[in-house]
C-alpha positions in Angstrom: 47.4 6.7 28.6 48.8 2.7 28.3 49.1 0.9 31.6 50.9 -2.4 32.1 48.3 -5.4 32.5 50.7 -8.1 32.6 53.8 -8.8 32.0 53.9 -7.3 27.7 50.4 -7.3 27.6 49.0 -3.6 27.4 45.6 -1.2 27.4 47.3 1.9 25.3 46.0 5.0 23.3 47.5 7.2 21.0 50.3 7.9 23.1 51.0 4.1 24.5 54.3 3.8 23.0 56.1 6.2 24.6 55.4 5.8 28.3 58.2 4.6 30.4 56.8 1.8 31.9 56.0 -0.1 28.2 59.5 1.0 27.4 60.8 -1.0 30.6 58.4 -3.8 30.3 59.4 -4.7 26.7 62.5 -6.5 26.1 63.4 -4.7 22.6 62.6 -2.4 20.1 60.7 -5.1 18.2 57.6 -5.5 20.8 57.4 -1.9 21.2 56.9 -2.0 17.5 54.7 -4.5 17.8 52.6 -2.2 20.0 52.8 0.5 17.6 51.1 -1.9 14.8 48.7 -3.1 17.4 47.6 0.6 17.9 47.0 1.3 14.5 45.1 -1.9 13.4 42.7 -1.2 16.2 41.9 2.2 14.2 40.5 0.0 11.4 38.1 -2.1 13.8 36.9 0.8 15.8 36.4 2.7 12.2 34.6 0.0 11.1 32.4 -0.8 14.4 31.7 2.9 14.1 30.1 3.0 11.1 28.4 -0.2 11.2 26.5 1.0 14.4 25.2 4.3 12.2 24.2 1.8 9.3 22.5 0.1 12.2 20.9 3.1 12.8 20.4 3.9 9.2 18.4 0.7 8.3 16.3 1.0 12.1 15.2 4.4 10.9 14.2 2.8 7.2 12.9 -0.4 8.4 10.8 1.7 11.2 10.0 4.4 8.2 8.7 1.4 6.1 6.4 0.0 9.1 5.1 3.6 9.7 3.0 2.9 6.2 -0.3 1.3 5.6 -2.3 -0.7 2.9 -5.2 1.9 3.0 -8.1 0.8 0.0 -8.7 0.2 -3.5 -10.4 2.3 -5.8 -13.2 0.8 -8.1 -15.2 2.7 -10.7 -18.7 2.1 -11.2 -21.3 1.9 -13.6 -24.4 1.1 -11.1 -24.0 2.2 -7.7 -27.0 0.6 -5.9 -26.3 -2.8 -7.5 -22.7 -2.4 -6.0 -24.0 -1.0 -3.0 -26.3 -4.3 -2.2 -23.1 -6.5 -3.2 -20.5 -4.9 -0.5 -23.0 -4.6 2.1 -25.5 -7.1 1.9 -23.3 -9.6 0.1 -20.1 -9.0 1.6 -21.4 -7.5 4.9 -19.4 -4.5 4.8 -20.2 -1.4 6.1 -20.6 2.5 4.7 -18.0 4.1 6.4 -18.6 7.6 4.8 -20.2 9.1 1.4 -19.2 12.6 -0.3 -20.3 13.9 -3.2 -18.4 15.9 -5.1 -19.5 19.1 -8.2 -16.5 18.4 -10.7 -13.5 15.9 -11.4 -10.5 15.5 -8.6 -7.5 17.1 -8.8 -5.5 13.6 -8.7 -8.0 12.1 -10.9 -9.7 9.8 -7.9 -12.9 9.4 -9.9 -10.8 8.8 -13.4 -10.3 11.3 -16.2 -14.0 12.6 -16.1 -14.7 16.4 -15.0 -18.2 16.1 -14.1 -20.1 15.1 -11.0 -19.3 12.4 -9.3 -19.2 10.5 -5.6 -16.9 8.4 -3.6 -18.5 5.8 -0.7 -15.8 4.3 1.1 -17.1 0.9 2.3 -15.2 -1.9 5.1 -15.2 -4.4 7.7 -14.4 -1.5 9.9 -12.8 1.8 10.6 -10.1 3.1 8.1 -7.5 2.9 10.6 -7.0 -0.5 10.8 -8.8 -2.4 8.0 -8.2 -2.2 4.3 -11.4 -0.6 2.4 -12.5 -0.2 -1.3 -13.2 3.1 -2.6 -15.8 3.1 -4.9 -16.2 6.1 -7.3 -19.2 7.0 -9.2 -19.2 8.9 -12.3 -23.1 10.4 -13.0 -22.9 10.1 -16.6 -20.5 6.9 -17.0 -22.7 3.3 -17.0 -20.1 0.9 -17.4 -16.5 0.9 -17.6 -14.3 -1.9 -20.3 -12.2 -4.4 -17.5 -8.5 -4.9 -18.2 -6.7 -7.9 -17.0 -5.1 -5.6 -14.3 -6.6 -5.9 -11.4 -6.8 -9.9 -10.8 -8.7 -9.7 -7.4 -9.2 -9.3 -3.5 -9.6 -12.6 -1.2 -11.2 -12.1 1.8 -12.1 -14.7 4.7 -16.1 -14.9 5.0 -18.1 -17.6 5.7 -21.0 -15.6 6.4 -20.4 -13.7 3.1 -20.4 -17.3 1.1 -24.2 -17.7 3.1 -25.1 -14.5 2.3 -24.2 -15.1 -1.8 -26.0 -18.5 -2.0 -29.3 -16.9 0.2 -29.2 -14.2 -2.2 -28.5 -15.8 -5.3 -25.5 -14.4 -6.2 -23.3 -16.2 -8.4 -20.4 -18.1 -7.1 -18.6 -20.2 -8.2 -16.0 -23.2 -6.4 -12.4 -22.5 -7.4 -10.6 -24.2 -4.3 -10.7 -26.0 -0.9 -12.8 -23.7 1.0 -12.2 -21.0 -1.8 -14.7 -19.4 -3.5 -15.2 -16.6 -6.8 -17.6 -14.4 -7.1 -17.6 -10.8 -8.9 -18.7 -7.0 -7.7 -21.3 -5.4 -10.2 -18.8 -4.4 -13.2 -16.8 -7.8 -13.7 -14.2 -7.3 -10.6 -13.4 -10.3 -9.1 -13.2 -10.9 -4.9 -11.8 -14.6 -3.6 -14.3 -15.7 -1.0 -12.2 -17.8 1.9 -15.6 -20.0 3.2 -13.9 -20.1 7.0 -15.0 -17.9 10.1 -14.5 -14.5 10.0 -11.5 -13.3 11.8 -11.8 -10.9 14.5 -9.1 -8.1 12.6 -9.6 -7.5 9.1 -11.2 -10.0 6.8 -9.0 -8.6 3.9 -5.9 -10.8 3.1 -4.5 -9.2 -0.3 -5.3 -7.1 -3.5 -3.8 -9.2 -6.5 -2.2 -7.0 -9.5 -1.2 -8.5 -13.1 2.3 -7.7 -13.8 4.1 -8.5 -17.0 8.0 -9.0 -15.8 7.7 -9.9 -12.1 11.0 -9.6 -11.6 11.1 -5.8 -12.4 8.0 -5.2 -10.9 9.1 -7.0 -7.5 12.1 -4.9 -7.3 10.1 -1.6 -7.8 7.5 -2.4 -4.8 10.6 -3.9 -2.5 13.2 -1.5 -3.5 11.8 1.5 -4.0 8.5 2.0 -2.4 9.9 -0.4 1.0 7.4 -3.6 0.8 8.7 -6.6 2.8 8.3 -10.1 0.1 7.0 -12.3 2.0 6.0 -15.4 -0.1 7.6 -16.3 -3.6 5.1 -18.9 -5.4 7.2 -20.2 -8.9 4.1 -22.5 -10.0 1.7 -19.7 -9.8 4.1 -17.3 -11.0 3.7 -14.9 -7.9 4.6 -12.9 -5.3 3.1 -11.7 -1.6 4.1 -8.6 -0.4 3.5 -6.0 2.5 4.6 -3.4 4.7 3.3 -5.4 7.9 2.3 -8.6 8.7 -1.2 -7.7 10.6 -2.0 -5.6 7.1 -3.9 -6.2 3.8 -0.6 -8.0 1.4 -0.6 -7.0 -2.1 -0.2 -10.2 -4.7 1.8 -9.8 -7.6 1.4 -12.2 -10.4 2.9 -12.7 -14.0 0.5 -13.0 -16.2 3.2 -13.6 -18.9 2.2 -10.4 -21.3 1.3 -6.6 -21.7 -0.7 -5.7 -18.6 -4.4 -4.1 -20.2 -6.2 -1.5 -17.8 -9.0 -0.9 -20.1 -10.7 2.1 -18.8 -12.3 0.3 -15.2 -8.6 0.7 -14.0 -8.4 1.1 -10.4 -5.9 2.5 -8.0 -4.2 1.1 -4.3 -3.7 3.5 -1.6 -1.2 3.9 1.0 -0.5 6.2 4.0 2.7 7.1 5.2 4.1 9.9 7.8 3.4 13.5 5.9 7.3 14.0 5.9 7.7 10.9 3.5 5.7 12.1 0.8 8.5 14.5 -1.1 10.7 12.1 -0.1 8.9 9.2 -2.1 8.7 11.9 -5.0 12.3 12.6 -5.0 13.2 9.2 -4.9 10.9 8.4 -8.2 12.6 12.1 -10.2 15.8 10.1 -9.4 15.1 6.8 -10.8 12.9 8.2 -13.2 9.9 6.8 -12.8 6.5 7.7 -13.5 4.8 10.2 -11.4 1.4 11.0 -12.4 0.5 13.6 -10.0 2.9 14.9 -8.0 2.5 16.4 -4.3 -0.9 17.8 -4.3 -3.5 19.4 -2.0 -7.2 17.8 -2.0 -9.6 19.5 -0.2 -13.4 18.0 0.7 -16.5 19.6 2.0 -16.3 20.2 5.9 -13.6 17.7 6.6 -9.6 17.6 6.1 -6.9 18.4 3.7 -4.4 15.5 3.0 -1.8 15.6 0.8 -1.0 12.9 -1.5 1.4 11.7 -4.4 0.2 9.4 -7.4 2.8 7.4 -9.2 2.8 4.6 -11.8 4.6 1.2 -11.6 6.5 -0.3 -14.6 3.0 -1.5 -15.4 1.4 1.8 -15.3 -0.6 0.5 -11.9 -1.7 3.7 -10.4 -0.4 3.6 -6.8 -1.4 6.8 -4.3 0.5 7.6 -1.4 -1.6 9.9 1.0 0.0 12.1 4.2 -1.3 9.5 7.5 -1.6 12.2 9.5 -4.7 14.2 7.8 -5.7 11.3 6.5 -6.6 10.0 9.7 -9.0 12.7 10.2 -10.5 12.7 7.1 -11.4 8.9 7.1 -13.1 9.0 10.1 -15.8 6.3 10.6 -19.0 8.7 9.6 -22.0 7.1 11.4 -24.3 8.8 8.8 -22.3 7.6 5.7 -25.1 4.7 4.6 -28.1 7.6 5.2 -26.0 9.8 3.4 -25.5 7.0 0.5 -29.3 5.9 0.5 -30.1 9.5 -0.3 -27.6 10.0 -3.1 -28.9 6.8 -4.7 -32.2 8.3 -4.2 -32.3 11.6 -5.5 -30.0 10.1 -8.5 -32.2 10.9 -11.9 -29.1 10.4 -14.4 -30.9 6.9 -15.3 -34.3 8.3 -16.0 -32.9 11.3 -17.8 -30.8 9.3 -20.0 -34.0 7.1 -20.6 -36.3 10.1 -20.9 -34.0 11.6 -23.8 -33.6 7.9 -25.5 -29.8 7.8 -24.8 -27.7 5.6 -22.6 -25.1 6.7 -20.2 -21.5 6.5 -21.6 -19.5 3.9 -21.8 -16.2 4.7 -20.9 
């Protein structure tokens, strides 16, 4: 129903226009007219307004979505497990957060395109849950592995692990203010922040080679949902992540093809189990790579997660892992580094190969 505010000046519906008391109030046919336009503009606003609040609604449920995923690890192949082991834990200062070993090759390829025996130690500041962790998979008959120029390095902020490379002798070498470069057994390089280590995790970003960074920026923003966060045009980069208080991931142009050689590695991320065929759909649709799609993995005694592996425009191997098993199966293990000291221990590939005068491969 209309009703008369003030003299011509009216709240109305549908049905304003033909009330008897706008008829009176209005001194001709034109304002009554008038009315009738005023009532149907006001359709387009409230149309608009309508929608607009469920676009609100839309991008709330994308942006929360988005910040319901996590930087999780990075996974390194390598060639000598107990020299690697003494650089992330005596070097670095990190700690074993669990050790498996496994009879034959992963389904998703964790542990590269080998079918044999192999192990994954999965190695941090902390728990899982809150701090980014390398992965570090061991094949038993693979020595070394040939380094790309893919994976361009992790910074961390350390002054205890700068002390612990100079007490130790490990190399390092000055690159910056209060920056240092040292390298994990295999040639991988980690960026050494020589300040107090922070109370969350140490782990700032994982930096990737990209060869258009343009393309590559709109692949991790547009389609897999990272926030950009930094542009650098000098450097040729850019820092991007899913949250603030997590691990970034660094892209940078390195102004040609993008080489994995075979020591390629692979980021991880963990979002809601419900996202995963979702993110798989999406890639069908723009036809991007998908290397594994949605897949089971199962390991000894502990939980099943689901996970889908897909390939940026550089062919960067990029896993995205259901959080909610995954929480279960990363669980801190407090006999992970007993568990790795015995591996390393009962480990005879080197003194086979040397007993049969023949080296491990070379991948």
């Amino acid at each position: 129903t209309g009703f008369l505010l003030s003299p011509r000046t009216y709240r109305f519906d549908s049905t304003v226009t033909q009330l008897l008391v706008v008829r009176k109030a209005c001194r001709s046919i034109m304002e009554i007219r008038q009315i009738m336009l005023l009532e149907y503009a006001a359709i387009l606003p409230a149309f608009f307004f309508s929608h607009l609040s469920g676009c609100f609604k839309n991008t709330t449920r994308l942006s929360t979505n988005m910040a319901l995923r996590r930087a999780l690890h990075f996974v390194f192949k390598v060639g000598d497990r107990a020299k690697t082991a003494t650089f992330y834990r005596d070097v670095l200062g990190m700690k074993i957060l669990r050790h498996e070993e496994f009879e034959e090759g992963c389904k998703a390829t964790c542990n590269g395109p080998y079918d044999g025996k192999w192990s994954k130690t999965m190695v941090g500041f902390g728990p899982e849950d809150d701090h980014f962790v390398a992965e570090l998979t061991y094949n038993y008959g693979v020595g070394e592995y040939k380094l790309g120029n893919d994976f361009l390095g992790i910074t961390l902020q350390s002054s205890q692990a700068v002390s612990n490379a100079k007490c130790l002798g490990w190399p390092l070498t000055e690159v910056g203010e209060a920056l240092y470069l040292t390298q994990a057994p295999g040639g991988y390089p980690f960026y050494l922040v020589d300040k107090e280590q922070p109370h969350n995790d140490p782990v700032q970003k994982v930096c990737l080679g990209v060869s258009d960074l343009q393309r590559s920026t709109h692949y991790w923003s547009t389609l897999l949902g990272m926030k950009v966060m930094d542009k650098n045009e000098e450097r040729k980069t850019v820092l991007m992540g899913f949250a603030d208080s997590q691990c970034k991931l660094e892209l940078q142009d390195i102004g040609g093809m993008v080489d994995h050689g075979t020591a390629f590695g692979r980021i991880a991320f963990s979002c809601p189990r419900e996202q995963l065929p979702v993110i798989e759909a999406l890639m069908k649709k723009e036809n991007q790579k998908i290397l594994t799609p949605l897949v089971s993995l199962d390991t000894p005694g502990k939980a099943t997660v689901e996970v889908v592996i897909l390939a940026d425009p550089d062919g960067h191997e990029i896993c995205f892992v259901g959080d909610e098993a995954f929480r279960q199966l990363s669980m801190l293990d407090p006999k992970g580094n007993e568990f790795l000291d015995k591996a390393m221990a009962e480990d005879k590939s080197d003194e086979w190969f040397a007993k049969h005068n023949k080296q491990k491969t070379a991948a």
